[in-house]
SELUM-918476 format. One record per residue (C-alpha): residue number from 1; residue in one letter; x negated, z negated, y. Coordinates in steps of 0.02 Angstrom, whole numbers. Layout:
<nodes>
{node NUM A {X Z Y}}
...
</nodes>
This chain:
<nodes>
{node 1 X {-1681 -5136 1670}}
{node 2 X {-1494 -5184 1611}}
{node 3 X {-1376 -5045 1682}}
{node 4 X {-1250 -5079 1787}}
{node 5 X {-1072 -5119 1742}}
{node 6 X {-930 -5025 1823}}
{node 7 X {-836 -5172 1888}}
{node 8 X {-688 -5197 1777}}
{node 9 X {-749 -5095 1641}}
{node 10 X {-861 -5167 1484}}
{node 11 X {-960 -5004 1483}}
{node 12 X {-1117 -4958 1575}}
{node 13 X {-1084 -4890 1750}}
{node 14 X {-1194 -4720 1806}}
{node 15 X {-1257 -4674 1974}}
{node 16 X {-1158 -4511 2025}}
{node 17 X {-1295 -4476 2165}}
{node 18 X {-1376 -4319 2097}}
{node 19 X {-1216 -4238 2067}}
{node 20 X {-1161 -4303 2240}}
{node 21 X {-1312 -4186 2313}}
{node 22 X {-1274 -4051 2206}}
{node 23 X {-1085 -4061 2286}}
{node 24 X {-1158 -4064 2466}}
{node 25 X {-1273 -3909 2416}}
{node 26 X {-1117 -3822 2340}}
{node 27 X {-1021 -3858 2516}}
{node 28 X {-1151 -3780 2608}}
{node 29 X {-1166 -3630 2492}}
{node 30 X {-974 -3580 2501}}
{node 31 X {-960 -3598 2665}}
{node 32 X {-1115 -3481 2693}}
{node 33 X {-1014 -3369 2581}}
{node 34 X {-854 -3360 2666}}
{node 35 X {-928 -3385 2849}}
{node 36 X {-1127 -3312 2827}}
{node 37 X {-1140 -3307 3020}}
{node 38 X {-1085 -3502 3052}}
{node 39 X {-1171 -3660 3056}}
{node 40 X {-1166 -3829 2970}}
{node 41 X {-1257 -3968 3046}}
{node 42 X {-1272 -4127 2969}}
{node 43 X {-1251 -4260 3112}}
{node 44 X {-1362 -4405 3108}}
{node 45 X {-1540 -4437 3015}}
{node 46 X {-1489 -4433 2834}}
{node 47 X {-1362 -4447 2677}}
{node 48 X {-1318 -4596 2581}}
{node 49 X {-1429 -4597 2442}}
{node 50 X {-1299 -4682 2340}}
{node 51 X {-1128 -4607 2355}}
{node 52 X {-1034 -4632 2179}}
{node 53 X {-888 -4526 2226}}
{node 54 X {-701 -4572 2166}}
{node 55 X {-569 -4481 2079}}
{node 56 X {-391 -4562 2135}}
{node 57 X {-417 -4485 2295}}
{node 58 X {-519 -4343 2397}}
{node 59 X {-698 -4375 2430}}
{node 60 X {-681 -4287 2606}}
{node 61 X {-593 -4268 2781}}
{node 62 X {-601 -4137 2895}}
{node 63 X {-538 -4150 3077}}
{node 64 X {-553 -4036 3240}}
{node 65 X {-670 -4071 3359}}
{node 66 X {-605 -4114 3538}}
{node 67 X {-663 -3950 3609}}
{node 68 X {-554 -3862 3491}}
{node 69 X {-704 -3752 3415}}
{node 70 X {-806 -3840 3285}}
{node 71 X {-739 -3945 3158}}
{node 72 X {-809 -4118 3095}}
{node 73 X {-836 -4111 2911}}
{node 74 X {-831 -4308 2817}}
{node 75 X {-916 -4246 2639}}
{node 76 X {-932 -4388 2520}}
{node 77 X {-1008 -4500 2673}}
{node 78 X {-1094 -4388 2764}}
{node 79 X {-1035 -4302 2936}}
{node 80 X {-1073 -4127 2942}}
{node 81 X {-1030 -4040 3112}}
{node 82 X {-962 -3825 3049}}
{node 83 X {-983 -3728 3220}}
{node 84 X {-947 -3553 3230}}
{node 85 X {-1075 -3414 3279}}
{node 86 X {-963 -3385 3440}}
{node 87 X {-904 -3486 3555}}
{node 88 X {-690 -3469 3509}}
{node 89 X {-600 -3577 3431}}
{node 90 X {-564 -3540 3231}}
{node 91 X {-408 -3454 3192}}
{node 92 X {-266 -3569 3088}}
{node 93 X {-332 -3440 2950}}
{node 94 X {-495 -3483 2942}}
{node 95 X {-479 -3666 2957}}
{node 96 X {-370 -3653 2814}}
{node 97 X {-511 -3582 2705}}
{node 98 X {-643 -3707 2764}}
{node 99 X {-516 -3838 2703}}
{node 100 X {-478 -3758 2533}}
{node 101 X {-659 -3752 2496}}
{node 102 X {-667 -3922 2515}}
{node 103 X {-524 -3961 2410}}
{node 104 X {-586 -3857 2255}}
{node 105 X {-753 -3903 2274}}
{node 106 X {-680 -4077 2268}}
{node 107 X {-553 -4057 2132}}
{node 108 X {-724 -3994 2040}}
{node 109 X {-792 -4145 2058}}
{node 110 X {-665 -4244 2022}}
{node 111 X {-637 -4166 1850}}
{node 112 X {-819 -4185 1814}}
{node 113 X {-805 -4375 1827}}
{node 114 X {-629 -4405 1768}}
{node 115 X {-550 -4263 1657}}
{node 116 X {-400 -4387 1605}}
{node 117 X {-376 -4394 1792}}
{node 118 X {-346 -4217 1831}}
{node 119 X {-355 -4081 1720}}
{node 120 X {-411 -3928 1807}}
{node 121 X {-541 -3855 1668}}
{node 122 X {-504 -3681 1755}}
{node 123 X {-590 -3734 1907}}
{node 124 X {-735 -3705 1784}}
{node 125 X {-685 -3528 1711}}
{node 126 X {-716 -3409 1828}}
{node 127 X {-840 -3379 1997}}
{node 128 X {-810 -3517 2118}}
{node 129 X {-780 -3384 2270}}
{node 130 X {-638 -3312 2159}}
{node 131 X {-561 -3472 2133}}
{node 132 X {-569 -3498 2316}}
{node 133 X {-482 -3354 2367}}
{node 134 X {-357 -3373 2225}}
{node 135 X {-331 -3562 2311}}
{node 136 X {-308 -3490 2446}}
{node 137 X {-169 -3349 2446}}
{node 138 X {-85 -3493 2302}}
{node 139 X {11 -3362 2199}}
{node 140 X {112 -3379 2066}}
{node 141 X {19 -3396 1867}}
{node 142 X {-139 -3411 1985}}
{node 143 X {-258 -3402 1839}}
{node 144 X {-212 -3206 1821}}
{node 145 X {-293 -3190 1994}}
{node 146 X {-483 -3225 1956}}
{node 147 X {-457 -3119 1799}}
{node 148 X {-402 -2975 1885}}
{node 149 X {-531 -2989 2018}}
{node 150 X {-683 -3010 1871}}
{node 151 X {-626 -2846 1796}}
{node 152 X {-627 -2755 1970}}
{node 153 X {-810 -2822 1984}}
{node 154 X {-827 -2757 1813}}
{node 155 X {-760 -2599 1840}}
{node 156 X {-867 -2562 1995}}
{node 157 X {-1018 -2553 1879}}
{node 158 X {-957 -2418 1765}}
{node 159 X {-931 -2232 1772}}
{node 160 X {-822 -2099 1704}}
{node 161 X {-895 -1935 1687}}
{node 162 X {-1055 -1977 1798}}
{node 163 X {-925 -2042 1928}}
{node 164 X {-884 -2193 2005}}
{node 165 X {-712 -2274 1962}}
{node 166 X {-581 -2340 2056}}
{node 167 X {-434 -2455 2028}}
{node 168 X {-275 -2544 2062}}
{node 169 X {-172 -2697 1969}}
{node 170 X {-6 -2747 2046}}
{node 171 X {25 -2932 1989}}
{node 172 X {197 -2948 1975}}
{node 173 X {282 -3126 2053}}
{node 174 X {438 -3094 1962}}
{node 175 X {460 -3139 1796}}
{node 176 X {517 -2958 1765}}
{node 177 X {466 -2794 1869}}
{node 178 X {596 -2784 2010}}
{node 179 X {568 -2568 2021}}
{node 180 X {601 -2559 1808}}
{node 181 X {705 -2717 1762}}
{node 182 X {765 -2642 1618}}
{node 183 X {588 -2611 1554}}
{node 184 X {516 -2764 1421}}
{node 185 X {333 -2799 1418}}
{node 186 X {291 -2775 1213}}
{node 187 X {213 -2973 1153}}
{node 188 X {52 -2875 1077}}
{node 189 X {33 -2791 1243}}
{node 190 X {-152 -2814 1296}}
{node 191 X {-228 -2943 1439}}
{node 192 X {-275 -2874 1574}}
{node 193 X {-462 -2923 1605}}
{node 194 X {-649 -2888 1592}}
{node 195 X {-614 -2807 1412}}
{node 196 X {-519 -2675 1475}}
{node 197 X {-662 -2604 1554}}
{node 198 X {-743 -2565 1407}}
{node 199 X {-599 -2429 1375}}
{node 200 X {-681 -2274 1460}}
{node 201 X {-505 -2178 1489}}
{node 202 X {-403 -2341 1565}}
{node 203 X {-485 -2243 1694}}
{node 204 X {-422 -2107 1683}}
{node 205 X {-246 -2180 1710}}
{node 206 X {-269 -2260 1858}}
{node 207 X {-344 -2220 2015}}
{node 208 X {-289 -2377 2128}}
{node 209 X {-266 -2262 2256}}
{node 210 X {-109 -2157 2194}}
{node 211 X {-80 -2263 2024}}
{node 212 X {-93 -2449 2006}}
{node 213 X {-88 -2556 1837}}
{node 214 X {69 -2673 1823}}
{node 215 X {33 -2850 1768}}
{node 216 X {161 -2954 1706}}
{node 217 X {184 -3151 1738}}
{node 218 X {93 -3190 1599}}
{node 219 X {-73 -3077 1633}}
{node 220 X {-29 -2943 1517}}
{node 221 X {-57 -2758 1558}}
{node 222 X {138 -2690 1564}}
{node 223 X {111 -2509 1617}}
{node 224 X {41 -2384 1748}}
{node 225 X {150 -2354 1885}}
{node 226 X {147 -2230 2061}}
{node 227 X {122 -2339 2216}}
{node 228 X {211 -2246 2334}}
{node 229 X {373 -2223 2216}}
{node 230 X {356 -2428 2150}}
{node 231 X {354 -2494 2343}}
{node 232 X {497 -2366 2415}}
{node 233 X {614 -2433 2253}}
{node 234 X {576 -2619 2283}}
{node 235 X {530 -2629 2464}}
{node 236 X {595 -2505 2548}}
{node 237 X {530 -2424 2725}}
{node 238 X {529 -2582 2809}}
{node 239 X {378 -2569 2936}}
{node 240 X {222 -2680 2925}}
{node 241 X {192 -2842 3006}}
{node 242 X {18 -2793 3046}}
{node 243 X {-98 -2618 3033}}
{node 244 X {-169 -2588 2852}}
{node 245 X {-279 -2424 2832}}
{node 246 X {-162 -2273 2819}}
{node 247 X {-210 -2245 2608}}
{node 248 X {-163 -2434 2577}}
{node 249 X {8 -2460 2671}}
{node 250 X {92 -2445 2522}}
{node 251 X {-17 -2557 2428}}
{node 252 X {6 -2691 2589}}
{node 253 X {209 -2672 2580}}
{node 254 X {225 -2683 2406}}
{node 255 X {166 -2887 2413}}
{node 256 X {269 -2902 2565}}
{node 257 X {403 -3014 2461}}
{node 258 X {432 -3074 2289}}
{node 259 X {248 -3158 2292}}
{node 260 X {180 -3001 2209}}
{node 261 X {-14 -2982 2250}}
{node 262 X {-116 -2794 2249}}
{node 263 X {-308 -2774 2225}}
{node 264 X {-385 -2604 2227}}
{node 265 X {-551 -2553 2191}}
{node 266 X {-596 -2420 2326}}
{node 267 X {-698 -2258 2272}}
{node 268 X {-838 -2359 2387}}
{node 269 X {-837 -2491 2257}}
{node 270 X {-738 -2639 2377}}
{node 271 X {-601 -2727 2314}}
{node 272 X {-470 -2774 2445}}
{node 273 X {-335 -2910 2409}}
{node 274 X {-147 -2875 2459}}
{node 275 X {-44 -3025 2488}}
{node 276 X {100 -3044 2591}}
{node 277 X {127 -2889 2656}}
{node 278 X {-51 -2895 2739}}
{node 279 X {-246 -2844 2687}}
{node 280 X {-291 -3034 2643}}
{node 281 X {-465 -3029 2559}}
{node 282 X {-605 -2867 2542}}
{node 283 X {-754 -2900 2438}}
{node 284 X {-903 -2815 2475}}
{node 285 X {-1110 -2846 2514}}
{node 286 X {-1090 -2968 2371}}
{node 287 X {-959 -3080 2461}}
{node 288 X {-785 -3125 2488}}
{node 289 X {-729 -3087 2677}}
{node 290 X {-556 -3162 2747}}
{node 291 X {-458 -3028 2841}}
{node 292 X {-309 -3111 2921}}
{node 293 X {-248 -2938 2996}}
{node 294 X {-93 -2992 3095}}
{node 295 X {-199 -3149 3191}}
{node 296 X {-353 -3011 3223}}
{node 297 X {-207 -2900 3296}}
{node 298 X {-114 -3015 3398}}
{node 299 X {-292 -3082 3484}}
{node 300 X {-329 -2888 3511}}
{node 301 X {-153 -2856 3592}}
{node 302 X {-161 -3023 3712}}
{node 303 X {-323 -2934 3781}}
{node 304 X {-242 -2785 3798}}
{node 305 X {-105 -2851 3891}}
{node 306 X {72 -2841 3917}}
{node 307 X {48 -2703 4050}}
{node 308 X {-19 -2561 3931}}
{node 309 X {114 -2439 3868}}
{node 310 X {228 -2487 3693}}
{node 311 X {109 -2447 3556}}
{node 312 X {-66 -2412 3654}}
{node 313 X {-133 -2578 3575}}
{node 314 X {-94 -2539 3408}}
{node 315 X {-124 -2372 3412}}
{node 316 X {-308 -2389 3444}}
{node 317 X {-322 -2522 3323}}
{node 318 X {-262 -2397 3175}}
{node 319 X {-385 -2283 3224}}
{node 320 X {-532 -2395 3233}}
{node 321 X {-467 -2474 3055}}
{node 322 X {-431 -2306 2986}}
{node 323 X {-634 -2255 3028}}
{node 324 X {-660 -2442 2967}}
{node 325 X {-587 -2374 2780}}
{node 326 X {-702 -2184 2799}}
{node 327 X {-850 -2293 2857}}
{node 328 X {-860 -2198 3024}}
{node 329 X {-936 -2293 3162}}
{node 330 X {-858 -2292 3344}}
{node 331 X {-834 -2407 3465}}
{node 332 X {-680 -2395 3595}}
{node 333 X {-676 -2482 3752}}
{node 334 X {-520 -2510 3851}}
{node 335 X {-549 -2548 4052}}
{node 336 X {-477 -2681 4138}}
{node 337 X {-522 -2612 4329}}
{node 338 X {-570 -2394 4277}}
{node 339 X {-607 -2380 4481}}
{node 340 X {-765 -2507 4474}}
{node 341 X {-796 -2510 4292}}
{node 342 X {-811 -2328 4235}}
{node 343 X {-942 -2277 4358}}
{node 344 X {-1056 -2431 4309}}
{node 345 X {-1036 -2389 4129}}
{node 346 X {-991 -2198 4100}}
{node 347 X {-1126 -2052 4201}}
{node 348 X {-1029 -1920 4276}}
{node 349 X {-1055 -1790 4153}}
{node 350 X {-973 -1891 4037}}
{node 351 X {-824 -1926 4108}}
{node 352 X {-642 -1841 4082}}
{node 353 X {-615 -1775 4261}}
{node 354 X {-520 -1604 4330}}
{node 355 X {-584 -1442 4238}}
{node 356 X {-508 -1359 4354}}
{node 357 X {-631 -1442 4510}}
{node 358 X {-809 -1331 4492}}
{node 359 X {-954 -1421 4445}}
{node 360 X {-1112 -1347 4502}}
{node 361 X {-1199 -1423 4371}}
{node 362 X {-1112 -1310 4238}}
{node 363 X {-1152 -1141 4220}}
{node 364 X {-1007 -1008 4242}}
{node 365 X {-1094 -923 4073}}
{node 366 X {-1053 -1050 3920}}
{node 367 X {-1124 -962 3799}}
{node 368 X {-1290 -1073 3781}}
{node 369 X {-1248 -1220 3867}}
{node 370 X {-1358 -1357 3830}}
{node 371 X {-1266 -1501 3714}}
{node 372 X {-1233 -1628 3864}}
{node 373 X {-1139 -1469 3949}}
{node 374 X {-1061 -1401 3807}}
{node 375 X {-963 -1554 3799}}
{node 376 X {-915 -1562 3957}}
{node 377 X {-850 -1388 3965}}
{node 378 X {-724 -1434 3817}}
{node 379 X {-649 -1574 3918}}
{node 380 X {-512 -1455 3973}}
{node 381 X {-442 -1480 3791}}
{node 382 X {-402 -1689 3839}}
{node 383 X {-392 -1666 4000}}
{node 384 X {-256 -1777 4096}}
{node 385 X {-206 -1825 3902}}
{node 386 X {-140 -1999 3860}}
{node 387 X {-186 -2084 3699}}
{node 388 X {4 -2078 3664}}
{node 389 X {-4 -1887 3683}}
{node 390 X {-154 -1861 3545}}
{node 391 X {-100 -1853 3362}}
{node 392 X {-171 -2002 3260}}
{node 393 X {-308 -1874 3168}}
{node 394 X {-360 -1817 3335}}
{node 395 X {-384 -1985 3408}}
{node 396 X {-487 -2058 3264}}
{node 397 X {-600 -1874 3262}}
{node 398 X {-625 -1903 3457}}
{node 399 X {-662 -2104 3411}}
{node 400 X {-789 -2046 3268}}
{node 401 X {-884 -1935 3402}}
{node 402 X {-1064 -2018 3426}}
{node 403 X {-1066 -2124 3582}}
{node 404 X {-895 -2216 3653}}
{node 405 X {-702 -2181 3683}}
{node 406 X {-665 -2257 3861}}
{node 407 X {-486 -2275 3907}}
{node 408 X {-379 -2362 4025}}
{node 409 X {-205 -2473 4026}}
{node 410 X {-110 -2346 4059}}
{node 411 X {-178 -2273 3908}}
{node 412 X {-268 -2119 4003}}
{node 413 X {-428 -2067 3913}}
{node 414 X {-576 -2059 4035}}
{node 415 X {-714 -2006 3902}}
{node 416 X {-781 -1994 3736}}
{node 417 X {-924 -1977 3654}}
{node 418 X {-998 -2051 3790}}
{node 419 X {-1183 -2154 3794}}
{node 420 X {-1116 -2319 3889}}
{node 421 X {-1254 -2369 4046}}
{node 422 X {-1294 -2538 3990}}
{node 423 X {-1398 -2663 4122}}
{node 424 X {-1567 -2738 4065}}
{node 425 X {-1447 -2904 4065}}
{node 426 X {-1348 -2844 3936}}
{node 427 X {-1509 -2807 3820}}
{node 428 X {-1565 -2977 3842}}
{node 429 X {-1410 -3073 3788}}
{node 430 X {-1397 -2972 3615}}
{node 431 X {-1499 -3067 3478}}
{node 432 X {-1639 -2943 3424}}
{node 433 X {-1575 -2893 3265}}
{node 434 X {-1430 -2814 3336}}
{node 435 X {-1405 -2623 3333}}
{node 436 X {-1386 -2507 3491}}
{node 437 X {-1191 -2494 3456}}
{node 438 X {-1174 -2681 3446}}
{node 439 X {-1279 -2708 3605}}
{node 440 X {-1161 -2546 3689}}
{node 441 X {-1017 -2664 3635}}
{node 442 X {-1067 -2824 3709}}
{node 443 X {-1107 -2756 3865}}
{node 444 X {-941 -2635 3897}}
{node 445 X {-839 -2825 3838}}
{node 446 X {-868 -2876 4020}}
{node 447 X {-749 -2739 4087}}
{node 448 X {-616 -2766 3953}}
{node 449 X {-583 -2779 3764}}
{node 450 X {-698 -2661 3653}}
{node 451 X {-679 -2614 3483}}
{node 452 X {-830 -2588 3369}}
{node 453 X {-823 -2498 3198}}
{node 454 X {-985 -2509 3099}}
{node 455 X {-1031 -2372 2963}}
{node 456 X {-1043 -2516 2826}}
{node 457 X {-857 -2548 2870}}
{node 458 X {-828 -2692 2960}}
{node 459 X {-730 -2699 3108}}
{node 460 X {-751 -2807 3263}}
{node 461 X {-680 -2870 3411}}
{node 462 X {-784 -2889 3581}}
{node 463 X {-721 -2984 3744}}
{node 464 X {-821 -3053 3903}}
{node 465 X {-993 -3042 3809}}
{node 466 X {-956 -3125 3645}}
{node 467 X {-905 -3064 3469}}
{node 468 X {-724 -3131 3453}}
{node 469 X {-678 -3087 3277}}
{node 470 X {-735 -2980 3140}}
{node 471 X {-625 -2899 2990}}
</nodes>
């Protein structure tokens, strides 16, 4: 059979359908990358079998669906409904990623069929998640980005002296380093990638917690510098926007202007993004996860209320991201109504109440109480204590105690390590693969705002039975 002629063109014109259902696999993948817990649906019976793509102009649209949750996904003609695992709507954030995946995916595409039309070879360079996130945050030389983040990877499978490594690179936005502007990058000076790597004592030099790697505009490595001392010089003590585990604040202030960008690559082998002032990206479990710290914040302080003391909200939030960082599971639940919640989730021998009341339950002689009563009998030490009164270290030991923190809106703590009463209801809502502190979480969200730390790090945000976000 005679092939096809492109109309207008004297050569032979070729279907584009195969790679058109490579593109609609590659959609699907990314998004199960970024999002692993939502849903695409493709609405109606099938897919165009011939779709031959274009290159003057995107092969997609995506538009919010009426009810404000899911978002309706046009993909080189098909309609693909992306629903989130919870019933909230997406945060500006995450919108934002589902529509830059989209765009490089197309821009991919594009390039494959029509190089003279837009000449983005890098798009090809590096892992497509990278070039994502790089998309994404849009800083400026964004090539050095996915560089810096393949030697991190790279880096997290070596040793020094039978010891994991950790790292840092500052990428500069300035064409010259704002703390040394007197200082010259040499023209021979190495590029900072994947090669470095290879150079066992680059390790040596830099930690990422204390010491960071300077990269200039062009990608080079200029030189090792302190953190601390680099962010105090260029940005002062100017407070954050948004919490950021205590050991990375000064990582998180040191992008908070001049477009510079941070990654670290912790001693537990995750590599966290810093961009704007915030903790923007953490890679870990073989995946990319989108932080967004100050929307995450402002949802948890709108539960909390404007009622609560100056400083309760964030306060508990530290802590839980500060266990979050030492992989120290906890959950803390704050109570809308303590008078009708606390004795349907907390038994009496858990709670915080006066030491100074007898209990008959508890021994006079404490010398071998049993473990429930030894507890109780140290309540004296909190007692009638407000989580403004407790020193951040003591707060986040009390939070990592097995079981729950309970507090109140006034910011009274009324117990901790305490084994939450959950109904049989409860129990039956979680999914079945979810753990006893997730299912403790769900069912204390009905009496206010709970906040879940899990030992593999990830921190998440409960409300009236339903996960709302997850960091």
């Amino acid at each position: 059979m005679r092939e096809p002629m492109a109309p207008g063109h004297d050569r032979p014109f070729r279907s584009n359908s195969r790679l058109v259902g490579l593109y609609h696999s590659l959609l699907r993948q990314q998004l199960d990358h970024f999002f692993p817990d939502a849903r695409l649906h493709l609405e109606g019976d099938r897919s165009p079998i011939h779709f031959e793509g274009r290159i003057d102009r995107p092969n997609y649209t995506i538009q919010g669906d009426p009810d404000g949750i899911d978002l309706i996904i046009d993909w080189f003609g098909s309609r693909y409904s992306f629903q989130p695992v919870s019933p909230v709507p997406l945060l500006a954030s995450e919108r934002k990623l589902v529509e830059t995946i989209a765009r490089v995916l197309d821009l991919r595409f594009r390039t494959l069929i029509g190089a003279d039309a837009i000449d983005r070879t890098e798009l090809f360079d590096y892992a497509l998640e990278d070039v994502i996130v790089t998309e994404f945050l849009d800083p400026p030389s964004p090539m050095r980005l996915p560089v810096a983040m393949e030697a991190m990877r790279m880096a997290a499978l070596s040793t020094y002296e039978d010891r994991r490594v950790s790292s840092g690179a500052l990428l500069l936005g300035t064409e010259h380093d704002p703390a040394f502007p007197d200082r010259t990058n040499p023209p021979d000076a190495p590029r900072y990638n994947v090669r470095l790597t290879s150079i066992k004592i680059i390790h040596r030099l830099c930690d990422g917690l204390r010491t960071v790697f300077v990269v200039d505009h062009r990608g080079d490595l200029a030189w090792a510098v302190d953190i601390g001392r680099w962010t105090e010089r260029v940005q002062g003590h100017a407070p954050l926007s948004a919490p950021c585990p205590r050991r990375y604040e000064h990582h998180a202030r040191a992008t908070r202007t001049g477009d510079h960008v941070g990654l670290v690559l912790t001693p537990s082998q995750e590599i966290k993004v810093f961009a704007g002032g915030t903790l923007s990206f953490a890679f870990s479990n073989a995946r990319w996860r989108l932080m967004d710290v100050p929307s995450k914040f402002d949802a948890w302080c709108r539960a909390v209320g404007d009622a609560a003391p100056p400083g309760l909200a964030s306060r508990l939030f530290q802590a839980a991201m500060n266990l979050s960082e030492d992989r120290v599971g906890a959950l803390i639940v704050l109570l809308r109504d303590p008078e009708e919640s606390l004795p349907q989730l907390v038994a009496p021998g858990d709670r915080i109440e006066d030491h100074l009341a007898p209990d008959p339950d508890v021994p006079s002689e404490t010398d071998h109480l049993p473990p429930r009563m030894a507890k109780r009998a140290l309540h004296h030490l909190i007692f009638s204590r407000r989580i403004a009164d407790l020193d951040a270290s003591v707060l986040e030991a009390l939070a990592g105690v097995d079981g729950a923190v309970v507090v109140d809106r006034r910011g009274n703590l009324l117990a901790f390590g305490a084994i939450l009463r959950i109904t049989p209801e409860a129990i039956l809502a979680a999914r079945a693969s979810e753990g006893a502190r997730t299912v403790a979480a769900l069912a204390a969200s009905y009496h206010g705002p709970v906040l879940k730390v899990s030992q593999d790090g990830v921190l998440s945000m409960y409300l009236g039975g339903r996960r709302v976000w997850e960091l």
